[in-house]
C-alpha positions as a Markdown table, in Angstrom:
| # | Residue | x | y | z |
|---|---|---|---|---|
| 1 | Unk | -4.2 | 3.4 | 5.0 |
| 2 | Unk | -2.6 | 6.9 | 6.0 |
| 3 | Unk | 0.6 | 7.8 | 3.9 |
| 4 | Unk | 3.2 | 7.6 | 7.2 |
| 5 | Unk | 2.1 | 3.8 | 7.4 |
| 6 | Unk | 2.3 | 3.4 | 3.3 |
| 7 | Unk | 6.1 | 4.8 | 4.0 |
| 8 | Unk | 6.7 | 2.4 | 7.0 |
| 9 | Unk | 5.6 | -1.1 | 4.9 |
| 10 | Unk | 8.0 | 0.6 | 1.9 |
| 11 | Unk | 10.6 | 1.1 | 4.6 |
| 12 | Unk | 10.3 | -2.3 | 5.9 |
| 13 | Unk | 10.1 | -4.3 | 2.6 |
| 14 | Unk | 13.1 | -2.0 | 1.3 |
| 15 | Unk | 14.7 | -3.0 | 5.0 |
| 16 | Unk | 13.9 | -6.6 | 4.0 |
| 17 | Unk | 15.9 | -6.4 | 0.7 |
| 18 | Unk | 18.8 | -4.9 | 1.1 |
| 19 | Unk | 22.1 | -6.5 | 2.4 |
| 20 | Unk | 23.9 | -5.9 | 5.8 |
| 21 | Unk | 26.6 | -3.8 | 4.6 |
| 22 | Unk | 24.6 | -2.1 | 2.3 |
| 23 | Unk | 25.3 | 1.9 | 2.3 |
| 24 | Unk | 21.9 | 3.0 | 2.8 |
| 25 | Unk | 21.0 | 0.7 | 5.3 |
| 26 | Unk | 22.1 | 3.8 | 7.9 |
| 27 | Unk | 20.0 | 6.5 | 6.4 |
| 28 | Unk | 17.1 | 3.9 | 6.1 |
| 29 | Unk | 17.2 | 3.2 | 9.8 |
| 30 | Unk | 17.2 | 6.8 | 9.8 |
| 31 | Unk | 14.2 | 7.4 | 8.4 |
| 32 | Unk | 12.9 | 4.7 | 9.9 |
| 33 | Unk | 13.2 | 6.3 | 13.4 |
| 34 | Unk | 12.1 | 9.6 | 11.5 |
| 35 | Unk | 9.0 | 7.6 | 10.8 |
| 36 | Unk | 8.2 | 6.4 | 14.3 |
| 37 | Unk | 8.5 | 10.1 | 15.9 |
| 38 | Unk | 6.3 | 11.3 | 13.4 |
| 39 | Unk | 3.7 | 8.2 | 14.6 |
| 40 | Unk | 4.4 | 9.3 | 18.5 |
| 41 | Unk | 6.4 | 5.7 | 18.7 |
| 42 | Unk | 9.1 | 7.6 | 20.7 |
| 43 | Unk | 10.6 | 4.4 | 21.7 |
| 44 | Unk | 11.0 | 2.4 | 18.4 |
| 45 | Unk | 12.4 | 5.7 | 17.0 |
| 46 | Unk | 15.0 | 5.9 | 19.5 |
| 47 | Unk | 15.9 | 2.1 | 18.6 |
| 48 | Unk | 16.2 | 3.4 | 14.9 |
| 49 | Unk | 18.5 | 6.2 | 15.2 |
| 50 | Unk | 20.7 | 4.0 | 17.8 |
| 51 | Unk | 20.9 | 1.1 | 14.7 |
| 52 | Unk | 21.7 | 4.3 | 12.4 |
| 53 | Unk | 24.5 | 5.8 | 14.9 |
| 54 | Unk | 25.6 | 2.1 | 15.7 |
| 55 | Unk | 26.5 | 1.9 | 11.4 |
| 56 | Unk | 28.1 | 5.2 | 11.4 |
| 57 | Unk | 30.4 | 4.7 | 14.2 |
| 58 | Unk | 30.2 | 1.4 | 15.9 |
| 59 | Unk | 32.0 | 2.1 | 19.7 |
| 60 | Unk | 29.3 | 5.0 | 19.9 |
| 61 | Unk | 26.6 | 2.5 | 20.6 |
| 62 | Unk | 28.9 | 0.8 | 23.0 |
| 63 | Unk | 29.4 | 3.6 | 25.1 |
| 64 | Unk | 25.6 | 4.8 | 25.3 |
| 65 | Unk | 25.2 | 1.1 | 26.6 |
| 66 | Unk | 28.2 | 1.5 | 29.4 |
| 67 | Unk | 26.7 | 4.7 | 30.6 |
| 68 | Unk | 23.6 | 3.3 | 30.8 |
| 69 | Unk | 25.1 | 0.2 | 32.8 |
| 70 | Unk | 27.0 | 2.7 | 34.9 |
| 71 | Unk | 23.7 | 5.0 | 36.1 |
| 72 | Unk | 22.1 | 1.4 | 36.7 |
| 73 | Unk | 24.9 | 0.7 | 39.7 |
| 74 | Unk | 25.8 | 4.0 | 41.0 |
C-alpha cells in the first residue's frame, strides 16, 4: 500500500469520526480533495474542495450550482 492511499483510509476513518459541525471537518475535506489531485482523481477532488468551500461560506456553493444551471439553459 502506497503512502497517498495510507493518508486517504486515515482521512476517511478520521471523516468517519468526527461530528458535522466539527471545525476541522473543512480543512479535512480539504485535504481530502488535496489527496485525490495528487491520485489524478480530478473529479472527486473537485467534489472535496466544493464540501470544503460549501463549510466556509454556505451561499458560495449555491451560486456555483445556479451558474451551472444557468449555462445548462442559455
Amino acid at each position: 500500500m502506497g503512502k497517498l492511499d495510507l493518508a486517504e483510509q486515515y482521512f476517511t476513518r478520521l471523516l468517519k469520526e468526527l461530528s458535522p459541525n466539527n471545525p476541522l471537518l473543512g480543512k479535512l475535506y480539504k485535504d481530502l480533495g488535496e489527496l485525490a489531485s495528487l491520485t489524478g482523481d480530478y473529479d472527486k477532488s473537485v467534489q472535496w474542495h466544493q464540501k470544503s468551500l460549501a463549510l466556509k461560506n454556505p451561499n458560495a456553493l449555491v451560486g456555483i450550482l445556479n451558474d451551472d444551471e444557468h449555462r445548462k439553459f442559455s
